[in-house]
LUMPA-567344 format. One record per residue (C-alpha): residue in one letter; x, y, z. Coordinates in steps of 0.1 Angstrom, whole numbers, plus 2048, in hexadecimal, padded with zeros to 3 digits. Layout:
<pts>
aXYZ/...
</pts>
This chain:
<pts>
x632A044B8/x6289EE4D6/x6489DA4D2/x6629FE4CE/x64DA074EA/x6589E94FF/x6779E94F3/x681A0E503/x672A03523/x6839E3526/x6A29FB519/x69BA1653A/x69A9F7550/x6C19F1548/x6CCA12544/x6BEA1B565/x6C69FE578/x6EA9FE571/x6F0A1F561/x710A2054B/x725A4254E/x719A5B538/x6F7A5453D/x6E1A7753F/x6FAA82523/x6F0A63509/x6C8A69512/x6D0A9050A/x6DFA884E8/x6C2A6A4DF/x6A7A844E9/x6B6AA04CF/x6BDA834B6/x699A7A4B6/x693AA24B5/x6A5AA3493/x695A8A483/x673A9848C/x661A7948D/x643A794A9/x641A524A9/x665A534BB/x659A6A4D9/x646A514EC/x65EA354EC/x678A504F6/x665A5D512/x65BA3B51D/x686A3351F/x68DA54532/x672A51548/x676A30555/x69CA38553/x69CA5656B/x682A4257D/x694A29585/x6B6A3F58A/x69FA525A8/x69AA305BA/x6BEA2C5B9/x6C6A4C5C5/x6AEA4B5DF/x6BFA355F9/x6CBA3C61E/x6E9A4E61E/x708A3962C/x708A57647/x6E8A4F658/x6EEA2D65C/x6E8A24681/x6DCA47687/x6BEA56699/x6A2A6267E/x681A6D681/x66AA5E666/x643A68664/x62EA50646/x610A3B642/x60FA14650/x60BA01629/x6109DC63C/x60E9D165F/x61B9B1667/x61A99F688/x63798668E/x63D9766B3/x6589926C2/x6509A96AB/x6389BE691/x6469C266C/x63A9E565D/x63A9F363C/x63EA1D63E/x638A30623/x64DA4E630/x63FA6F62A/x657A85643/x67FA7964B/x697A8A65F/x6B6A7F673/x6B6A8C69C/x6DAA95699/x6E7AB4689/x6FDAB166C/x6F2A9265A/x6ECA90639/x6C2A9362F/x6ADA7262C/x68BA8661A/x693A745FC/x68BA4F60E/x667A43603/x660A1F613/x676A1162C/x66C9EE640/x66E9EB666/x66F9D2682/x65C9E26A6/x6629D36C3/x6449D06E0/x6349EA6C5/x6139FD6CE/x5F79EE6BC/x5F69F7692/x5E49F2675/x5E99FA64F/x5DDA1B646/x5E8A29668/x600A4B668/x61CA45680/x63AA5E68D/x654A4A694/x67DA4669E/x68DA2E68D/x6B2A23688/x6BAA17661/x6CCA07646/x6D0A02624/x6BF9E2618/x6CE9C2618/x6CC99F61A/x6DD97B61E/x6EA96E5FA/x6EA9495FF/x6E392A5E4/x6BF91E5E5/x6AB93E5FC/x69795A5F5/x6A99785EB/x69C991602/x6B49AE5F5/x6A49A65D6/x6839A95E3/x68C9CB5F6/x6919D85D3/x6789D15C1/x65A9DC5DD/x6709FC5DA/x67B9FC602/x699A13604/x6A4A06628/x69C9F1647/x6A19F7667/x68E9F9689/x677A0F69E/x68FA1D6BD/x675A1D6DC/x67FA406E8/x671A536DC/x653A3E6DF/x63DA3B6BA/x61DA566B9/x602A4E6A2/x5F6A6C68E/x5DAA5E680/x5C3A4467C/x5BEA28664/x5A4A31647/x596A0F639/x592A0D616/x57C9F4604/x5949DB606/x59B9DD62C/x5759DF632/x56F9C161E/x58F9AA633/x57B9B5651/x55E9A9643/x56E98A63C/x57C983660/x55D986670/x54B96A658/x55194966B/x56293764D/x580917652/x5A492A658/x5B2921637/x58F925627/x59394C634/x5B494E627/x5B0944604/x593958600/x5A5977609/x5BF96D5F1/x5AE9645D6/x58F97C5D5/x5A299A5E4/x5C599A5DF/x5D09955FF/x5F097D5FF/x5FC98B61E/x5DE979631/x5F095A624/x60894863C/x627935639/x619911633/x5FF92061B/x621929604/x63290C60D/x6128F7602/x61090F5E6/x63590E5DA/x6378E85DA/x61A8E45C9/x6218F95AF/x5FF90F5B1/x60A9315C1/x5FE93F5A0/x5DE9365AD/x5DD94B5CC/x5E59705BF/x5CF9885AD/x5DB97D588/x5D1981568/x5BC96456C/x5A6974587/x5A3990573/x599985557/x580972566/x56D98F572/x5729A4552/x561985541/x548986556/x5409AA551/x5439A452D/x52B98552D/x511998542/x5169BB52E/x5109AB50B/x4F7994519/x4E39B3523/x4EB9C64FF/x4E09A94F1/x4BF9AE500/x4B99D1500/x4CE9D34D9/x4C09AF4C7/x4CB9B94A5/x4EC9CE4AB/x4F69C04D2/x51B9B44C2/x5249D84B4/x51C9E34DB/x53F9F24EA/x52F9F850F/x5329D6515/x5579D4512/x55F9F6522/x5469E6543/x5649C9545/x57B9DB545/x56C9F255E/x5649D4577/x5869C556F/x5979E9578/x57C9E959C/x5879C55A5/x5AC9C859F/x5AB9EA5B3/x5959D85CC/x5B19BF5D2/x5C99DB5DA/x5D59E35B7/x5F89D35C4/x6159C95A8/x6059AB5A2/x5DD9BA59B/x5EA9D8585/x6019BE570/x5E19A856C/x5CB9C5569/x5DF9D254A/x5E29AF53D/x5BD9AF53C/x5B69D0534/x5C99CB510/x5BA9A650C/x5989B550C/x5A29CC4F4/x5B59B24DB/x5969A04DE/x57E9BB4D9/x5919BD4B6/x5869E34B5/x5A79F14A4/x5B59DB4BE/x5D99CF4BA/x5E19A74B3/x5EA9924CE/x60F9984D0/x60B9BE4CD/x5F69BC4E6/x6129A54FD/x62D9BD4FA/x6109DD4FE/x6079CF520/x6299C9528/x6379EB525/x6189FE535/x61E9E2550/x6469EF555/x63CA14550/x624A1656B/x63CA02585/x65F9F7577/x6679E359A/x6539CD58C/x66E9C056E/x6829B3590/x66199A59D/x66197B58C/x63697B589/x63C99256D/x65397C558/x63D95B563/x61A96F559/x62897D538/x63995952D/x618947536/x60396151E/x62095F504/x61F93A504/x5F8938502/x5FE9524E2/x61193A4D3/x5FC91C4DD/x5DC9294CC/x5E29414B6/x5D2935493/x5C09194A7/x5999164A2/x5899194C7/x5818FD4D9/x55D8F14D3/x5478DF4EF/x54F8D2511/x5698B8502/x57A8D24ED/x57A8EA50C/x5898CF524/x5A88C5507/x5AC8EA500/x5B58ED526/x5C68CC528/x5DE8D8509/x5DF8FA51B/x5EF8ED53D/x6048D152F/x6168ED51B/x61A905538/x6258EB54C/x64E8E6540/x65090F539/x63F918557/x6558FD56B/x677910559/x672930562/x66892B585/x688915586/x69E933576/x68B94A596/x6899375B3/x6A19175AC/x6859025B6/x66D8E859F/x64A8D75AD/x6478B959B/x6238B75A3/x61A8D9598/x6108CB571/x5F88AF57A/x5EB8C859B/x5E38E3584/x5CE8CE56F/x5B88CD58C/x5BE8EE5A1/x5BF90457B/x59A8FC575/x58B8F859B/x59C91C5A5/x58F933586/x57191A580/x5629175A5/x5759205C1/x57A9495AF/x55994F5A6/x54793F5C8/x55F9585D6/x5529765C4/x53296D5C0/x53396C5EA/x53D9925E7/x52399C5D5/x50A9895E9/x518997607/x4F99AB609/x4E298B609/x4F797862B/x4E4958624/x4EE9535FC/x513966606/x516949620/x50F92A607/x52393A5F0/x54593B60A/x539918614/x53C9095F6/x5609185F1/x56B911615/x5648EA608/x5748EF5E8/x5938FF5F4/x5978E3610/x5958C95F5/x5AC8D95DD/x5C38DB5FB/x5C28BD605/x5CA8AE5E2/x5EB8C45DF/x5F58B8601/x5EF8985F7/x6018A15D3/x61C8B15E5/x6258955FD/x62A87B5DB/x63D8925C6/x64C8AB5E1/x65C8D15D6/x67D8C85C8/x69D8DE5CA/x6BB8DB5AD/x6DF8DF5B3/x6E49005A9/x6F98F358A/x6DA8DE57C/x6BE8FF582/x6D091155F/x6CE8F1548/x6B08E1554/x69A90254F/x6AB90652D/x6A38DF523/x67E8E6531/x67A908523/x6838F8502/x66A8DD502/x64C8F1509/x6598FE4E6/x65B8E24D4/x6358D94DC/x6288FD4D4/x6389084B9/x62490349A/x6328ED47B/x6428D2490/x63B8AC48B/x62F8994A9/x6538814A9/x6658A04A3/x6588AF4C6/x65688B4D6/x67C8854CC/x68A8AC4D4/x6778A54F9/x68B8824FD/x6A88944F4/x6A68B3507/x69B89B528/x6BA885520/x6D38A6524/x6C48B353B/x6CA88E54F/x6ED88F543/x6ED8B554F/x6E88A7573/x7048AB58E/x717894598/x71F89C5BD/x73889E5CD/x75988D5C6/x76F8745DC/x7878845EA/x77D8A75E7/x76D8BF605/x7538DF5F4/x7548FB611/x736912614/x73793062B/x71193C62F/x70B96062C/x6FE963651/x6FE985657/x71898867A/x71A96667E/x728942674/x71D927662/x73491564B/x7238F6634/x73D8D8630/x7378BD616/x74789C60A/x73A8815F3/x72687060C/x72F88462B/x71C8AA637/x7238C265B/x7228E2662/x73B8F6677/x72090F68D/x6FC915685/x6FC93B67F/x6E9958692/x6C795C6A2/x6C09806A6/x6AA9936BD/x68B9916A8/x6919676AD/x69A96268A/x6B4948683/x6C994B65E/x6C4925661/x6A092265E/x6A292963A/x6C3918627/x6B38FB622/x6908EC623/x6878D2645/x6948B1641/x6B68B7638/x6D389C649/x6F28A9658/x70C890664/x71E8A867E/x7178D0689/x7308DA69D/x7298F86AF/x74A90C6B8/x73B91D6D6/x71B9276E7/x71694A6DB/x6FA9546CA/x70D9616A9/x7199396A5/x6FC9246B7/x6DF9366B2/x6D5920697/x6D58FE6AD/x6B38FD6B7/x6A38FD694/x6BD8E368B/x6B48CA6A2/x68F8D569F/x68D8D4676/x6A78BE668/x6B9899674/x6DF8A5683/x6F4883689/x7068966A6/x70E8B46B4/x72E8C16BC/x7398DC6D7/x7538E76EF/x7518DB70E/x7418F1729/x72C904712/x7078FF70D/x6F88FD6ED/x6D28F26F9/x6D38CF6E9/x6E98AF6F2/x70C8B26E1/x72989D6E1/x74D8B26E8/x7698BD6D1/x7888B96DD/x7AE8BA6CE/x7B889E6BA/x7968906B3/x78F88C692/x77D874676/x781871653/x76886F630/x76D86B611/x78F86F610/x789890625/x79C893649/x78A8A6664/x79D8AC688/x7978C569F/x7B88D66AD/x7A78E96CF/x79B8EA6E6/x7AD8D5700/x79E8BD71A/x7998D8735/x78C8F672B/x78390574D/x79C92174D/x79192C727/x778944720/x75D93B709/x76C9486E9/x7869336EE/x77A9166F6/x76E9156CF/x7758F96BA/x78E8FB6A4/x78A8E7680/x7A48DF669/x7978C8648/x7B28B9636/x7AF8A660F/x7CA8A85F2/x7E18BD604/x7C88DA606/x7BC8E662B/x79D8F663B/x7A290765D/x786919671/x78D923691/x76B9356A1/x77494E6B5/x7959476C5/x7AA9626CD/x7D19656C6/x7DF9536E4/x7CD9386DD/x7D39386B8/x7F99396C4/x7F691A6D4/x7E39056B2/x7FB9126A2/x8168F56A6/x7F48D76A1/x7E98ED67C/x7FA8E565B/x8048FE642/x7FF90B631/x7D490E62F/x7C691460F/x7A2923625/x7A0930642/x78293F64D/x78A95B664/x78895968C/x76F96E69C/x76297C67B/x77E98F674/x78699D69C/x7A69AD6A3/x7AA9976BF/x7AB97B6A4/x7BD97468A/x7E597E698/x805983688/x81396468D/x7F894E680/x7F1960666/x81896065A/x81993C665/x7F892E64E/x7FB949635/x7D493B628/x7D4944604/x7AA947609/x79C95B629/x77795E62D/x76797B648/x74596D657/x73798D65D/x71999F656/x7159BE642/x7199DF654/x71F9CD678/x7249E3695/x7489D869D/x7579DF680/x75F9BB674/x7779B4661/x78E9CC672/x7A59DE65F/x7C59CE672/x7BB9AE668/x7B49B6646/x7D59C563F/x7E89A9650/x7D399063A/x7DC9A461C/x8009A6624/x7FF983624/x7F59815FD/x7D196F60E/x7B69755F6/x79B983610/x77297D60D/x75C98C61F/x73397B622/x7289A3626/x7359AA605/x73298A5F1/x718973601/x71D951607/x73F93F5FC/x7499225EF/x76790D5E7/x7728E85DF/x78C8DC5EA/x7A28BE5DD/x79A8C25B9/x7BA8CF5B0/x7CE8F15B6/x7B09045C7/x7989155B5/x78C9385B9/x76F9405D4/x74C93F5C5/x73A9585D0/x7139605CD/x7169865CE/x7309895B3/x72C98658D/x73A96457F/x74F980566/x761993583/x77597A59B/x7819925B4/x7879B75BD/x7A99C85C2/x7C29B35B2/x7BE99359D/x7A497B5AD/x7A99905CF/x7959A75E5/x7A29C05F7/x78F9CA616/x78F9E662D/x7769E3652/x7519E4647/
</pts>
């Protein structure tokens, strides 16, 4: 029953995240076919696939409608998160009240969350009940290779738009902050004079609270290989449901000598101290996944009528997805529920370990097992692998649930004695600062690695597949030793080759309204503009890559922010060979200028700039912008920045036709992109920088149409996220795109998209 049960809910996840036509009408005629048949047993698993069906058919549905974007609306809702950034505060509303100022727009009462950025915002905390005026839109994010998906991450908190608090009207509190337990407990916490980090963990790791966490913690964390470590998981959890169990049959052992093991209190008070902490901690995604989790695994070990261990799996799993759905869409719940599944299959039948030295190889066995499945499936979510993070988790595994939790709890509940609470937090202060020192120090000799996309697939398979060949039961010791050789020997084979001689692979980064275009040879790699900073101060750039990276050139077409707002954190995080801009413009670091009939060559790969001239006195700063034209294998690149048409008249006679990509001037601008240069190039590939739902209309529907006249297949970053194509290789290949499905090429027409103005 567990496993039907599962089954439906998994089945209302895909049903209502991509509902096929016909929908309501097939649930209608499944609800009277179980009606006929009369069977009871079939109305839970069909309520269970409705519900979580409709469920998730209401979040859909409860999005900002395309008429209020950019519109005036008064929203009224509690402060859930309050996050201070260096321009700005980041809030979290859970919106109780919506309207929009103007008459005759569509209603927003259906939106429930919605995230927001204040500027020179009146102080707030969580907790608080704001009115406020805010502009919107739906949610959406960059799609680039190798960086957190924050669409993705939109979705699955279950914020139905972003947007931004208008100043006039200015915000009105309505009411105060009420702290909880939890909020009275952080406060508590502050006040104790305990090491930065030392503060931090604790708060993470006794209470839930990630968010007190900054960005080197996760970068620490993520290379390391021990995030796992810092959320409320099953593992903290279960520690303090074992500890209620330990104490409540130690006690019915007393008071009951001759009938203590038939006692049931004892296993009802864990799960009743398990339910307090995890709602302690906030009772987030993460805490009610682990609280379920533990809640089953005390009762598959109280063996009273209980189910057996993989009854109890899937069980935990569907109560998990019935209670919150969203939560099929974070990867902690795939990672928690393959770790338990592989410990299932690791022990089950096993005697348990005896003594300490049966207790140490019993978790020995335990991590060297998790280690390659555990390493594939965060590889399959976040393209990343830490080589360290087997070896560290020997270590971190045992000091974290041994030491460092329980020194933390037991400080809590010695809070009311300050002296013992004290020793308690100073013993974990030095623990954490050792075990962070070690995974710096374990970090800096095997550092966070990240795979060419083509390697992430094959390499999590051949990993995935050798944590199975060592747990699977009836397998010789050769046979696992061999299939592991084998499997590492693919998976070297598996390993891309690079780049070619000869050919040129060009990226367009999805930038929002900006430009930055990636260019790569075998040995040579530029950039052509460094994207956007916008007015909160954040710069696309900061997160495509990790520090460190080397860029031969970046040329930076002009000195607007759209195309050199980026430049600063290049020069400040990663080695740039030179940098390239117009002359009279100012892009804050030393540059060396472009000018016509300059050029270099890699690889087989010809680079030469076609404008701007010498003197550029007279021209204004659009077009001044260097103009790039890549040539390899009869196949061209041209990307102009944002010239306008007279000047585009005059490369015209410099460029060679025709270009198999040309990525549009000024984003698509009707002051770009004229008839003669597009009749003269006739680019079989045009790609719109632009962000989503821009203000001016970019790409404008002029362009567009002349473009499609043309027989240009047009590309759009808004709609399809980054894009990439190689050129050289042959007749050219179609644009890869991130946002599109590797089934459906194109839109309207063959391997074609048709656009109309965003």
């Amino acid at each position: 029953m567990a496993i039907i049960l599962a089954l439906a809910v998994l089945g209302g996840l895909g049903l209502g995240s991509r509902p096929p036509p016909g929908l309501l009408e097939g649930l209608g005629v499944l609800a009277l076919t179980v009606l006929a048949r009369g069977r009871s047993a079939g109305w839970l698993p069909l309520a269970a696939l409705v519900g979580v069906t409709v469920g998730l058919l209401l979040v859909r549905g409860a999005g900002l409608s395309e008429g209020l974007i950019r519109e005036d609306l008064s929203v009224e809702g509690r402060l859930v998160a309050v996050a201070e950034e260096a321009h700005l505060t980041r809030l979290t509303l859970e919106v109780t009240a919506c309207h929009p100022l103007a008459e005759g727009r569509p209603g927003c009462d259906r939106l429930r969350r919605v995230r927001l950025s204040a500027f020179e915002a009146p102080p707030m905390q969580s907790g608080e009940r704001w009115a406020l005026t805010v502009r919107l839109r739906p949610p959406a994010g960059f799609a680039n290779p190798h960086t957190f998906d924050y669409e993705a991450w939109l979705w699955r908190e279950g914020i139905q738009a972003t947007g931004y608090v208008r100043r006039e009207p200015p915000p009105r509190r309505l009411a105060d902050a009420i702290p909880g337990l939890r909020e009275r407990a952080l406060a508590h916490l502050e006040r104790r004079e305990l090491p930065p980090r030392a503060q931090r963990w604790l708060a993470a790791l006794t209470l839930g609270a990630g968010e007190q966490l900054t960005a080197e913690d996760w970068v620490l964390l993520n290379a390391s290989g021990t995030t796992h470590l810092m959320v409320i998981s099953g593992l903290h959890v279960g520690l303090v449901a074992s500890f209620a169990l330990l104490l409540g049959r130690g006690a019915a052992r007393l008071a009951t000598p001759g009938r203590w093991r038939l006692a049931v209190w004892p296993w009802w008070l864990a799960g009743a101290a398990a339910a307090g902490y995890a709602t302690l901690s906030g009772l987030e995604p993460p805490a009610l996944r682990a609280l379920v989790m533990a809640l089953v695994g005390l009762w598959v070990a109280s063996g009273r009528h209980a189910p057996g261990p993989w009854q109890g799996w899937w069980l935990a799993l569907a109560v998990v997805l019935l209670l919150d759905p969203l939560s099929a869409w974070r990867p902690g719940l795939w990672l928690s529920y393959l770790a338990v599944a592989l410990l299932i299959l690791a022990w089950q039948g096993r005697p348990r370990p005896r003594e300490a030295r049966g207790w140490l190889w019993a978790l020995v066995r335990t991590q060297l097992l998790l280690a390659p499945l555990m390493a594939a499936a965060v590889l399959l979510a976040f393209a990343r692998l830490a080589p360290a993070a087997p070896l560290v988790n020997l270590v971190a595994v045992p000091v974290v649930s041994s030491l460092l939790v329980p020194l933390g709890l037991l400080g809590w509940l010695l809070a009311p004695l300050p002296p013992l609470s004290t020793l308690c937090w100073w013993l974990f202060a030095r623990l954490a600062e050792a075990l962070a020192r070690g995974l710096e120090a374990a970090v800096e000799w095997l550092p966070l690695w990240l795979p060419e996309p083509a390697l992430v697939t094959p390499l999590a398979l051949c990993l995935g597949l050798v944590a199975l060949l060592w747990v699977l039961p009836g397998l010789t010791g050769a046979l696992r030793a061999a299939g592991s050789l084998a499997l590492a020997a693919v998976a070297m084979a598996l390993a891309p080759s690079g780049i070619p001689q000869g050919q040129l692979e060009v990226r367009v980064m999805d930038v929002g309204q900006g430009q930055l275009v990636e260019l790569r040879t075998a040995s040579y790699r530029g950039l052509y503009d460094a994207g956007p900073r916008f007015a909160s101060g954040f710069a696309p750039v900061g997160v495509l890559w990790p520090p460190g990276q080397r860029f031969d050139d970046v040329i930076v077409s002009h000195d607007d922010l759209d195309h050199a707002g980026g430049v600063a954190l290049l020069d400040e995080r990663h080695r740039v060979g030179r940098f390239l801009a117009p002359p009279g413009e100012t892009i804050g670091v030393p540059f060396t200028y472009c000018r016509a009939g300059e050029g270099w060559e890699r690889d087989g790969v010809r680079f030469r700039f076609l404008w701007p001239p010498a003197d550029t006195e007279t021209l204004s700063s659009n077009d001044r912008s260097c103009v790039l034209e890549a040539s390899v294998a009869g196949q061209r690149l041209l990307i102009t920045g944002d010239v306008g048409r007279r000047v585009e008249r005059a490369i015209l006679l410099e460029a060679e036709a025709p270009v198999t990509l040309l990525v549009a001037g000024h984003h698509g601008s009707h002051t770009s992109s004229g008839p003669q240069l597009v009749q003269w190039l006739t680019p079989r590939h045009v790609v719109y920088s632009a962000g989503r739902r821009n203000p001016f209309g970019h790409p404008h529907d002029e362009v567009v149409r002349r473009f499609r006249a043309a027989g240009s297949c047009q590309w759009s970053t808004a709609l399809d996220g980054a894009l990439t194509l190689r050129l050289g290789g042959g007749p050219d290949r179609l644009v890869e795109s991130l946002r599109r499905q590797p089934w459906r090429w194109g839109g309207v027409g063959a391997d074609c998209l048709a656009l109309e103005s965003l």
